[in-house]
N, C-alpha and C positions, 0 to 999 in steps of 0.2 A: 296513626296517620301523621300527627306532629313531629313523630322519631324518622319518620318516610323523608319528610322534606328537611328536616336536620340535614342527614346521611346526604342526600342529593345536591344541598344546598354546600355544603363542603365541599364535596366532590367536586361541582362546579368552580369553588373558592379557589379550591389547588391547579384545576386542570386550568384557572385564568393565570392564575400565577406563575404556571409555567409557559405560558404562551408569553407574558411577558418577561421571565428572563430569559425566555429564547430572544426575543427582538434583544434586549440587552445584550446577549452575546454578539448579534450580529452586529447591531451598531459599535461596540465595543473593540471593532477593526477585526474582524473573522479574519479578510483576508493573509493578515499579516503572520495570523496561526496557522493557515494553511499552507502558506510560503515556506514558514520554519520546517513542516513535517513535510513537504516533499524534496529530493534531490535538488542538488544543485547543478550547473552545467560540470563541473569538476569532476561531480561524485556516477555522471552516466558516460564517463569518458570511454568504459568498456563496451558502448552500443555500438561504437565506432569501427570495432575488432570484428573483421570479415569471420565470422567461426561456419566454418565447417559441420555438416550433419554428417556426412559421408567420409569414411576414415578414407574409399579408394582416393576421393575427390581431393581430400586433405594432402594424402600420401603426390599424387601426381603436382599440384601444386608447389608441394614442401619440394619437391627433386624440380622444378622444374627454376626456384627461386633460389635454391640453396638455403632456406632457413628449415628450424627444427618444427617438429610437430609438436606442441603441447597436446595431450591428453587428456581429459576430466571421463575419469571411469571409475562406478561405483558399482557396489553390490549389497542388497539388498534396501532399507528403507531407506529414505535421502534424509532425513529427520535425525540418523543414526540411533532409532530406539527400537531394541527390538531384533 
């Protein structure tokens, strides 16, 4: 029974200890880390680029403006493994 409440009372120990360095992280400016790891307005510049699902769609477009078609065609895994 004594070795019962060791094991649980540890258990306990840890799983408090990490409840408080979670609030530690948070306090600790989370936001500022979550800022760094997503894009910047710079880096989502290409959301802006009307892209085409439809090559006819693309093609009448491309003839009707005079600019080139870019292409992104691949074949098989998109990962390149394999």
């Amino acid at each position: 029974m004594r070795r019962r409440e060791l094991i649980c009372g540890t258990l306990a120990l840890t799983a408090g200890g990490s409840r408080n360095g979670a609030a530690q992280v948070v306090a600790s400016g989370w936001e500022s880390k979550l800022n760094a790891l997503l894009p910047t307005p710079e880096e989502e510049r290409w959301l802006s680029i009307p892209w085409k699902l439809s090559l006819s769609e693309a093609i009448g477009e491309a003839t009707r403006s005079g600019r080139p078609i870019m292409a992104w065609v691949m074949n098989g895994n998109p990962l390149g493994c394999g």
